[in-house]
ZAKE-938853 format. One record per atom (N, C-alpha, C): x, y, z; residue in three letters. Coordinates in steps of 0.02 Angstrom, whole numbers, plus 50000, padded with zeros to 5 digits. Each point is the difference from the previous one (the first is absolute). Example, Ala and Ser with C-alpha at 12.3 -4.5 7.8 and 13.67 -1.06 7.14 Angstrom:
506604971650390ALA/499555005950000ALA/500455006050000ALA/499825005349964SER/500425005950003SER/499615005550037SER/
This chain:
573445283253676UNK/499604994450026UNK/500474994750028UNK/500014998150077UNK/500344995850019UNK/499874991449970UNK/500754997249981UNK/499874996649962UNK/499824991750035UNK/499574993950004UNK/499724996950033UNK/500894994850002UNK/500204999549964UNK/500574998150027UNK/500355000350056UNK/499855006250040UNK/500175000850054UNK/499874996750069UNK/499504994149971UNK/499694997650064UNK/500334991649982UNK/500625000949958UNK/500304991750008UNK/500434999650049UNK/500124996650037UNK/500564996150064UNK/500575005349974UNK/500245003650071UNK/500435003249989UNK/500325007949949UNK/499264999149992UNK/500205008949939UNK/500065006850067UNK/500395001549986UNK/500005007650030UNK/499925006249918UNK/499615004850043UNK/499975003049948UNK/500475005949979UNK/500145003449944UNK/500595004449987UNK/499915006250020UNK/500565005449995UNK/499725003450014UNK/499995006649933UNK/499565003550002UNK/499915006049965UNK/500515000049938UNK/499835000549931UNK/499525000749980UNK/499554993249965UNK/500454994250038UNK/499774994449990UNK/499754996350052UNK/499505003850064UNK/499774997150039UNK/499594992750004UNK/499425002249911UNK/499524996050003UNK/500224991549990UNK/500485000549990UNK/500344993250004UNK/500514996950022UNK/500374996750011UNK/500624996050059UNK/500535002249992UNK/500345001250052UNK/500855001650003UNK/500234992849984UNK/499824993350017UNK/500064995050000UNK/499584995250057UNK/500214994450001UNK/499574993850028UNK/500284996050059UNK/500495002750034UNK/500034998450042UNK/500894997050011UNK/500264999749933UNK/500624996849961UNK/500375005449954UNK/500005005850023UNK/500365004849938UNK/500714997049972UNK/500504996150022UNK/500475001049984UNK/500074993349943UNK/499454994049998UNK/499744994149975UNK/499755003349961UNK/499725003149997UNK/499465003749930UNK/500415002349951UNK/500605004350019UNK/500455003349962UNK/500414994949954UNK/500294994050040UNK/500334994449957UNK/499494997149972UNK/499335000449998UNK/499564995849964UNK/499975003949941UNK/499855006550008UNK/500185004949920UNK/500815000649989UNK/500254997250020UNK/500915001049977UNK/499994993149956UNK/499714992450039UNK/500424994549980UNK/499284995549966UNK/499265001550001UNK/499524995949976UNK/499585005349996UNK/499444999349986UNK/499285003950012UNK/499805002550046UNK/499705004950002UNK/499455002650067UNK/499545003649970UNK/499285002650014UNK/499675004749971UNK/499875005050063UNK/499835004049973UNK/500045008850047UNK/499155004550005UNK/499814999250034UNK/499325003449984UNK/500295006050014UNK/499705003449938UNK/500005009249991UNK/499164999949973UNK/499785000150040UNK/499395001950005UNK/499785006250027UNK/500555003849985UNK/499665007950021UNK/500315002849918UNK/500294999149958UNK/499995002049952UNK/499535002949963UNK/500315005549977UNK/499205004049949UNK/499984995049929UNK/499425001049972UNK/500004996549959UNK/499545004849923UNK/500255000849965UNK/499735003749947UNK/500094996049949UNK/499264998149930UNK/500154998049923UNK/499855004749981UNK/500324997249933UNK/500105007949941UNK/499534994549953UNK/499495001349958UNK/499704995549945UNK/499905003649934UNK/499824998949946UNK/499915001849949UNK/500555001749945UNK/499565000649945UNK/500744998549946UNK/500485003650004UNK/500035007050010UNK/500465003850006UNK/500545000850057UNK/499744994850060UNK/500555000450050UNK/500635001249994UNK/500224996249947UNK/500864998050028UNK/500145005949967UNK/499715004249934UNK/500405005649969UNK/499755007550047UNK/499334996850015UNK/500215007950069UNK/500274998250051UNK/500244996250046UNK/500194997450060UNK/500805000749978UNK/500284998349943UNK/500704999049955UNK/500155009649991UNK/499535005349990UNK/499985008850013UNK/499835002450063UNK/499894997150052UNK/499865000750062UNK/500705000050047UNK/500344992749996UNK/500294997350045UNK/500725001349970UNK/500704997150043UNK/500554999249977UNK/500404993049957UNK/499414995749984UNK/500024993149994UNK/500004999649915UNK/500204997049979UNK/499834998249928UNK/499294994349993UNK/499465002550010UNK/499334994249980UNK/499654999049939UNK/500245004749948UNK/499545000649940UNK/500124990849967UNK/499534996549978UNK/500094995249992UNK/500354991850021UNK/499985004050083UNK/500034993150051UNK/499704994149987UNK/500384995349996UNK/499694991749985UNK/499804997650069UNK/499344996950007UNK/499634996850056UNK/500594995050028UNK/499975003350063UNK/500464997050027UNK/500595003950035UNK/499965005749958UNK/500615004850023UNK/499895003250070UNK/500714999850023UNK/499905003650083UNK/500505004350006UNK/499975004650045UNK/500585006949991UNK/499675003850051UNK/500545006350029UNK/499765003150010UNK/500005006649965UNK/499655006550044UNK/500115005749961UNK/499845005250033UNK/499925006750006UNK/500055003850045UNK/499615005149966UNK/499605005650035UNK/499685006549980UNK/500445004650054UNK/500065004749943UNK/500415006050010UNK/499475006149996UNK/500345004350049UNK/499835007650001UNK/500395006149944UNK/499735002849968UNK/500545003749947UNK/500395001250013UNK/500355000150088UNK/500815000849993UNK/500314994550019UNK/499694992049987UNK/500364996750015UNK/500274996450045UNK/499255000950062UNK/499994996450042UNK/499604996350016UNK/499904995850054UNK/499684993249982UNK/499354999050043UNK/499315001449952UNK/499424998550018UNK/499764992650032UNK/500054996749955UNK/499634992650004UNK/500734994349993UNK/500064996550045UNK/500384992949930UNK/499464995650002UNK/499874995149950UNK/499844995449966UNK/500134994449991UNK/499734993050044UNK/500264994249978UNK/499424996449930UNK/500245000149954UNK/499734998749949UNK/499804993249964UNK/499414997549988UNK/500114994849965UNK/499304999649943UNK/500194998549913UNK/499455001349943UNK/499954992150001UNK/499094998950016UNK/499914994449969UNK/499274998149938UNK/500255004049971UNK/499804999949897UNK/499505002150020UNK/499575002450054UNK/499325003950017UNK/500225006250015UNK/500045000150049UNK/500335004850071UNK/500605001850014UNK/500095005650019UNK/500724999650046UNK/500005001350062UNK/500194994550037UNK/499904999450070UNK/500465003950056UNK/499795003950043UNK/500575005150035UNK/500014996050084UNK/500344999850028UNK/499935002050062UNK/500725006450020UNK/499735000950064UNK/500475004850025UNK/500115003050064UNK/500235004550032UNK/500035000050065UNK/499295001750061UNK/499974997350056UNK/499495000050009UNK/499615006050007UNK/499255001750017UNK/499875005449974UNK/500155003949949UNK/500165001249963UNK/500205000149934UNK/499555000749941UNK/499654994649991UNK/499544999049957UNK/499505004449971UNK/499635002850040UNK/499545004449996UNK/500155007049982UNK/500585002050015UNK/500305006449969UNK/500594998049927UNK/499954993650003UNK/500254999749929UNK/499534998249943UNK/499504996250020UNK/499315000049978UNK/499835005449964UNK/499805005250060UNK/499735006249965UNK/500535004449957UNK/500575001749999UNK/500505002149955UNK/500014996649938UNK/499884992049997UNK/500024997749934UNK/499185003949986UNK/499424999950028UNK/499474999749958UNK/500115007349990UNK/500295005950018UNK/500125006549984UNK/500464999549941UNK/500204996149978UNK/500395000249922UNK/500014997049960UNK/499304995750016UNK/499664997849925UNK/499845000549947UNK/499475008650020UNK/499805002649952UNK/499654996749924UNK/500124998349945UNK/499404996349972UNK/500454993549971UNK/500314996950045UNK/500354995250014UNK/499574994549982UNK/499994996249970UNK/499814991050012UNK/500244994550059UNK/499975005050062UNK/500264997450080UNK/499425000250044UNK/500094993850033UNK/499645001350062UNK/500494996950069UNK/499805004850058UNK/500484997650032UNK/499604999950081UNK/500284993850021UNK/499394997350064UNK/500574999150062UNK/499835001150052UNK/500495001050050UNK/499604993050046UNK/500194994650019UNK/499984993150017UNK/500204998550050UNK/500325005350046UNK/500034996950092UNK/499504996650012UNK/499475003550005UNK/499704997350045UNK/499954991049974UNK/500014999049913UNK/499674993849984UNK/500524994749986UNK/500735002250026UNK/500444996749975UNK/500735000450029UNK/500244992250026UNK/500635001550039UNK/500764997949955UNK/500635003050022UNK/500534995549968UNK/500274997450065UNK/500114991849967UNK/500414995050020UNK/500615000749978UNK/500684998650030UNK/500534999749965UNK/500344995150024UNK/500274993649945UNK/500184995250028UNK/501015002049960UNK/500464999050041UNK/500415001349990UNK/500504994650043UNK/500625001549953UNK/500714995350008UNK/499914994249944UNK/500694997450005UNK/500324996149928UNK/499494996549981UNK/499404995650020UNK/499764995250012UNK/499165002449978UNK/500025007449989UNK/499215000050003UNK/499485000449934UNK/500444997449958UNK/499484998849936UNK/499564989650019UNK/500644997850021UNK/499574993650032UNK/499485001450064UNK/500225002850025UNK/499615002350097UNK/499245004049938UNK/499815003549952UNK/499505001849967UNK/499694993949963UNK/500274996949993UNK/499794993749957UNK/499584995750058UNK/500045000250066UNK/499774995350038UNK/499315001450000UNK/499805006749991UNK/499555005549995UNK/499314997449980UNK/499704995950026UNK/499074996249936UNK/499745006349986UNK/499664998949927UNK/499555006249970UNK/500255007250005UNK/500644998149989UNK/500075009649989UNK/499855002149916UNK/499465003450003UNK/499834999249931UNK/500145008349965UNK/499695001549949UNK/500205003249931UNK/499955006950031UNK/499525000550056UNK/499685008150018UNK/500755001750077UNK/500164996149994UNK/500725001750052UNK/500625002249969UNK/500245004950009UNK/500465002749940UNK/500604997450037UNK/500734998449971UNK/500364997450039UNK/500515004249972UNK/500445003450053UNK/500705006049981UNK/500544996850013UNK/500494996049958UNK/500594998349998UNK/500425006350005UNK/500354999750058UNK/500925003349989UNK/500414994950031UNK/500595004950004UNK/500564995350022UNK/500074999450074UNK/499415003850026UNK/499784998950067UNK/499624997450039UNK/499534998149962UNK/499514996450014UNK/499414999049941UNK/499354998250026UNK/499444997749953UNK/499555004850054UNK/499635004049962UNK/499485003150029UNK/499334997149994UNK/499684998150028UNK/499264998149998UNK/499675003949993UNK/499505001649957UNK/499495006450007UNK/499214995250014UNK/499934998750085UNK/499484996950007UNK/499295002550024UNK/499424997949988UNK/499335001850016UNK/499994999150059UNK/499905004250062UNK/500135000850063UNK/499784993750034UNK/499374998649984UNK/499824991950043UNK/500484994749977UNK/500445001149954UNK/500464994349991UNK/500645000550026UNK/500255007450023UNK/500464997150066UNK/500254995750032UNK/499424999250045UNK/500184995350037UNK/500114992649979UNK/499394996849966UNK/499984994849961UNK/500764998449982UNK/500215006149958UNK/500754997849954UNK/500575000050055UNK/499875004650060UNK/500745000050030UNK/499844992450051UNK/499484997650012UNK/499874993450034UNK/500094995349938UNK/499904999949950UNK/500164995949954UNK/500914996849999UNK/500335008050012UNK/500735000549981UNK/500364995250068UNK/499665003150043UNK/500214996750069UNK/499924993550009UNK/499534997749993UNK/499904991249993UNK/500594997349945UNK/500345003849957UNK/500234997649952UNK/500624998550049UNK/500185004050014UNK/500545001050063UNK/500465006049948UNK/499675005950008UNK/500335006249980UNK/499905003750043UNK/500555003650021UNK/499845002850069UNK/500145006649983UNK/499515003250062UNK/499885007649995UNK/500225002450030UNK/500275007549969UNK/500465005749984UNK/499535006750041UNK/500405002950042UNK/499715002850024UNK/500335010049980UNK/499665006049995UNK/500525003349962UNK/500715004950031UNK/500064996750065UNK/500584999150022UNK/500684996249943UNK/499764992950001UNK/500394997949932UNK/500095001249928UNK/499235002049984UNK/500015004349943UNK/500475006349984UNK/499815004450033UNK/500355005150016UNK/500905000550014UNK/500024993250024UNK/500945001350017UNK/500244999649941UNK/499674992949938UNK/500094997549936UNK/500035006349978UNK/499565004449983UNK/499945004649958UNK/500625004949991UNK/500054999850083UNK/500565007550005UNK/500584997549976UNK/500164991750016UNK/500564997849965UNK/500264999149935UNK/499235001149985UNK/500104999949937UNK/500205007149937UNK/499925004550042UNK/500175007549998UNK/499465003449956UNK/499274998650012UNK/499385000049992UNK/499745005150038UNK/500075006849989UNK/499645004750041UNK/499285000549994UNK/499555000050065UNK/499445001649984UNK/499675009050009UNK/499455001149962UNK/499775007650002UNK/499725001850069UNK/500265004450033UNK/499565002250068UNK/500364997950066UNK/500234992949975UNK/500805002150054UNK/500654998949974UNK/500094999349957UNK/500875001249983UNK/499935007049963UNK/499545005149989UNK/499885004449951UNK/499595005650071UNK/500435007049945UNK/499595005150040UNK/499555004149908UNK/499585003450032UNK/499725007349955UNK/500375003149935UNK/500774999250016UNK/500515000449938UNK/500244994949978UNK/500014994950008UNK/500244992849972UNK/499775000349924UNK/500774998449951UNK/499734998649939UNK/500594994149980UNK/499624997749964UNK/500234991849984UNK/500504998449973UNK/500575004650009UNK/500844999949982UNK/500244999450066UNK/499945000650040UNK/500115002150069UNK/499704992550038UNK/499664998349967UNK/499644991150029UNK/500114995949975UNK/500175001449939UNK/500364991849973UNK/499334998349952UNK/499475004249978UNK/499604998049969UNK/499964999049929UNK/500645003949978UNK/500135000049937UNK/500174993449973UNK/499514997649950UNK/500064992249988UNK/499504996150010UNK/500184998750062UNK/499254996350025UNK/499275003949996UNK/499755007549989UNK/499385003550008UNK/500375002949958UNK/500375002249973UNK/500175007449954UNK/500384997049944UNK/499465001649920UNK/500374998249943UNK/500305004349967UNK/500694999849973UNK/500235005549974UNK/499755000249922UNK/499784997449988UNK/499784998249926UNK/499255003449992UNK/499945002850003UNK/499355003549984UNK/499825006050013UNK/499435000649962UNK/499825010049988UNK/499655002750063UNK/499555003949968UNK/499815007250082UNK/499484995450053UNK/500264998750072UNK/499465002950044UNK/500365003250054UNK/499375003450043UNK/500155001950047UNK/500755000450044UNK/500305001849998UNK/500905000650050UNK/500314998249964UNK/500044999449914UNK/500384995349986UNK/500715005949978UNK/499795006349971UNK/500395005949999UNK/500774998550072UNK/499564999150073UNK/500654999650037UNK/500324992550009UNK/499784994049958UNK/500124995150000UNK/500864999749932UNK/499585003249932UNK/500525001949982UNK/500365005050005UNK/500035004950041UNK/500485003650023UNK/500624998650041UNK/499814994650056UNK/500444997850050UNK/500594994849941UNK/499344994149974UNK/500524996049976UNK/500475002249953UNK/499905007249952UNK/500445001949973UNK/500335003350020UNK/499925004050041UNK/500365007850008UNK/500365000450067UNK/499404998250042UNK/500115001650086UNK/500284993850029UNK/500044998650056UNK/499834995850063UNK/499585001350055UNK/499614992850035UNK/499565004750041UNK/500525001750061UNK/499395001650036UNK/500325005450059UNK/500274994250082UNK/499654993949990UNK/500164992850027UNK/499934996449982UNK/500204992750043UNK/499954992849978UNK/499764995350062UNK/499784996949966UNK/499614993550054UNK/500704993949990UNK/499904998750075UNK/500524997850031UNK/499844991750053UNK/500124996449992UNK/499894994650039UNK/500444998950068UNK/499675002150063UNK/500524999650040UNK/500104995050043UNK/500484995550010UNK/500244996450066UNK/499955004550072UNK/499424998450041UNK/500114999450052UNK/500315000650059UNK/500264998650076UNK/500294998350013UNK/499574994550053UNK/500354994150005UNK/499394994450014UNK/500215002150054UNK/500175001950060UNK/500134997850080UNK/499255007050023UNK/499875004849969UNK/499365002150005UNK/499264996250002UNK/499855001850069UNK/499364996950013UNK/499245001249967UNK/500195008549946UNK/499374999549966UNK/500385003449931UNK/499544998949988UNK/500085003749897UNK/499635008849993UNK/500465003749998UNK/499955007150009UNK/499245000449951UNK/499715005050041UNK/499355003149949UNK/500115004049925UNK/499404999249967UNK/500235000749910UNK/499915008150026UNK/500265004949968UNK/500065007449999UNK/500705000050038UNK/500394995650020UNK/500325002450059UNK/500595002649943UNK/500495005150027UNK/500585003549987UNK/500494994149970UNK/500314999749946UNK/500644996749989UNK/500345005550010UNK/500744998750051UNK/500465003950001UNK/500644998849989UNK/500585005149988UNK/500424997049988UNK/500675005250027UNK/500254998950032UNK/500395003550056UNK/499475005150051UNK/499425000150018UNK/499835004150036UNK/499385003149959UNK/499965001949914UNK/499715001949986UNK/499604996849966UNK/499484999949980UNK/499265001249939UNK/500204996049923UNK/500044996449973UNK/500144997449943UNK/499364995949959UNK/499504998450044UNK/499314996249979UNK/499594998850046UNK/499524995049963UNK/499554998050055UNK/499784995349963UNK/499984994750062UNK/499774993450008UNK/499294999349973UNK/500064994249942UNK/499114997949998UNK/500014994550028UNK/499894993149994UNK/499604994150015UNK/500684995350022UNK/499804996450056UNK/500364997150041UNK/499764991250031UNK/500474995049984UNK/499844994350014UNK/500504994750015UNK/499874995150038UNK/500364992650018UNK/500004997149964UNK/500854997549948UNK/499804996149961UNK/500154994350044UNK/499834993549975UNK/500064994650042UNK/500934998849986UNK/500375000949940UNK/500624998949985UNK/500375007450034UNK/499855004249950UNK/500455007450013UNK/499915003550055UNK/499424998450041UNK/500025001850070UNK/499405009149975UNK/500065004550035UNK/499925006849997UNK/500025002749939UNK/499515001349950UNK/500265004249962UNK/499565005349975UNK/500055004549971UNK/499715005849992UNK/499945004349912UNK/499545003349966UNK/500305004349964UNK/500045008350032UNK/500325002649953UNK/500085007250006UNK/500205003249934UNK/499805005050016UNK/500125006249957UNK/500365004550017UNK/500785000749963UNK/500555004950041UNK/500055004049933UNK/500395005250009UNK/500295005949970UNK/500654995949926UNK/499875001549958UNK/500414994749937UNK/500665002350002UNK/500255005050048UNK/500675001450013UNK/500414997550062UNK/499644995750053UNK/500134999050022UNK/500484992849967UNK/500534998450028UNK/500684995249977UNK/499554992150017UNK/500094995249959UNK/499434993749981UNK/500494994550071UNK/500645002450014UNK/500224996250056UNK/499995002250071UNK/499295005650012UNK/500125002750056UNK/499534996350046UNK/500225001150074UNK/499544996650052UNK/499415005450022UNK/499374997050025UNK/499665006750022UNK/499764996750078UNK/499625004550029UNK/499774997950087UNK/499125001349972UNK/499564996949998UNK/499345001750021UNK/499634999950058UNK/499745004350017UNK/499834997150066UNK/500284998050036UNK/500545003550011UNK/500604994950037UNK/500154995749998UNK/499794996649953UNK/500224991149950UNK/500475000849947UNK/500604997350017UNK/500605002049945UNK/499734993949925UNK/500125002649948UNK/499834997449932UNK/500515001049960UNK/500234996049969UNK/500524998449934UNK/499224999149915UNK/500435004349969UNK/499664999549926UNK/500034996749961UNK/499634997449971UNK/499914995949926UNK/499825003449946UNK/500315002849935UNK/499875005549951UNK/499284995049967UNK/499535003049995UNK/499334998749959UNK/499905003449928UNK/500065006350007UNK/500055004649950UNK/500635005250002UNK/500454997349951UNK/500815005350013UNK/499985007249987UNK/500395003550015UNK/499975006950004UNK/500105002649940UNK/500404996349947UNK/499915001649938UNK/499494998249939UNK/499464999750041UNK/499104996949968UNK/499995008649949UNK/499614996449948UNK/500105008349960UNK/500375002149945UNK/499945006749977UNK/500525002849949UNK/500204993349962UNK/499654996949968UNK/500494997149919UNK/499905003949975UNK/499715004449981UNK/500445004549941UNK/500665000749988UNK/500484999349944UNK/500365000049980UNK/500135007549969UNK/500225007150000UNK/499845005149965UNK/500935001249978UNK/500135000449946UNK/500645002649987UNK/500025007449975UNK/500445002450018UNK/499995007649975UNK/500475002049965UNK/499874999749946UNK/500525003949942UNK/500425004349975UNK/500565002950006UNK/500425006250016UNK/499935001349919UNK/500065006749968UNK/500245002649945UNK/500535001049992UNK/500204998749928UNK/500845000950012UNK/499995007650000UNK/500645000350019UNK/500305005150000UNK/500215004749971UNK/
């Protein structure tokens, strides 16, 4: 659903898979220092939106997911990820429990096929689980500044769930209040983020997202998810067999990589495109953006043997690396082997 935001002074809209809302407002490179150095808020109003309710949520949602939730305190935010039994990556999860519910959003379209997967593993569960696009948008007000830039906020009351990270504050708002709140924010003089700026923040932040920094085999050693979505502290679900396999035994098979650019290029190579590296095949490019400081930058997913000081060409755009996830991610196991004497 295209989001009505789109009809303020200056929005252009994004493109695919975040059409329904702004690349930015007319100021991308102002927007970006506004989430670097004060506040801005971000309409993601194409976000899926799924609650989990009833008593038993957090301890089936805590056997479901890769997250530790069994006895989340209202208030808690995290993410977490659903896995396929070998360990690759269905759903991620931006998470937030508030002492009712646990509130999801997630990538767009999304919703409805994660919807129905949770209500397929209920079974005689004390869950109910309601899929809320259509009735409900997230706001995200983000940079140093945005627990005050939320405070300017009149009547944001008890039925608005609010997701603290270290990235922002997620709004989980009732769709007619949109607009209201992002005109609210604006009069305040908080200025809006368009997800051009969102998006550069993110990658800089070495924040992969599912669907473009990730292919069909992506598993969350290989993305940097371990930590942030993946707890090592806990018992069986779904992928968790190749979760502890890698971290003990193996390494994965790549690593996500933050790449520099080369700024004198007039566009930012397309996500699928080839990372190469003398001529040949070493990865492929996911998600690509202007930061307003670092200029060009990109993630990728290369081969974990490839050397962490090498240069690559994409697209005929030469790129220098930033290690995200090192090639020695993996194998703690410690195993000593014991000789008999002699």
């Amino acid at each position: 659903m295209t989001s009505p935001l789109l009809s303020r002074p200056g929005a252009v809209a994004a493109a695919p898979p975040d059409a329904d809302v702004a690349a930015h407002y007319g100021e991308p490179a102002q927007e970006g220092r506004a989430l670097d150095r004060g506040a801005a808020w971000i309409d993601r109003g194409n976000r899926g939106i799924v609650r989990v309710s009833g008593p038993d949520r957090l301890s089936w949602l805590h056997s479901l997911t890769s997250q530790y939730l069994t006895d989340a305190a209202p208030g808690t935010a995290t993410e977490a990820l659903i896995l396929d039994t070998k360990g690759h990556i269905r759903f991620h999860l931006s998470v937030v429990e508030d002492g009712e519910s646990v509130w999801i959003h997630t990538e767009p379209g999304a919703a409805a096929d994660l919807a129905a997967f949770l209500d397929s593993m209920r079974f005689m569960l004390r869950v109910e689980i309601t899929d809320l696009t259509a009735e409900r948008r997230v706001l995200t007000v983000a940079g140093p500044d945005r627990e005050a830039a939320v405070a300017l906020v009149p009547d944001l009351g008890a039925d608005i769930p609010l997701r603290r990270t270290d990235s922002g504050i997620d709004l989980f708002l009732p769709a007619e209040s949109l607009s209201p709140v992002a005109a609210a924010l604006a009069d305040a003089g908080i200025r809006a983020a368009g997800m051009w700026a969102h998006e550069a923040a993110r990658i800089a932040d070495h924040r992969p997202r599912l669907g473009l920094d990730t292919d069909h085999r992506a598993i969350p050693h290989e993305m940097g998810w371990v930590g942030p979505a993946v707890h090592l502290e806990k018992g069986c679900y779904p992928g968790q067999e190749t979760i502890a396999r890698v971290h003990n035994l193996g390494r994965p098979p790549r690593r996500l990589v933050l790449l520099h650019l080369d700024g004198t290029a007039e566009r930012l190579p397309e996500q699928g495109s080839a990372i190469e590296l003398d001529g040949r095949s070493v990865g492929v490019l996911g998600s690509s953006a202007r930061h307003h400081e670092l200029g060009p930058i990109a993630l990728g997913l290369v081969k974990r043997t490839v050397p962490v000081e090498a240069g690559f060409s994409v697209d005929g755009v030469a790129a220098g690396q930033e290690v995200v996830v090192p090639p020695d991610t993996g194998a703690n196991a410690h195993i000593e082997l014991r000789r008999r004497p002699a």
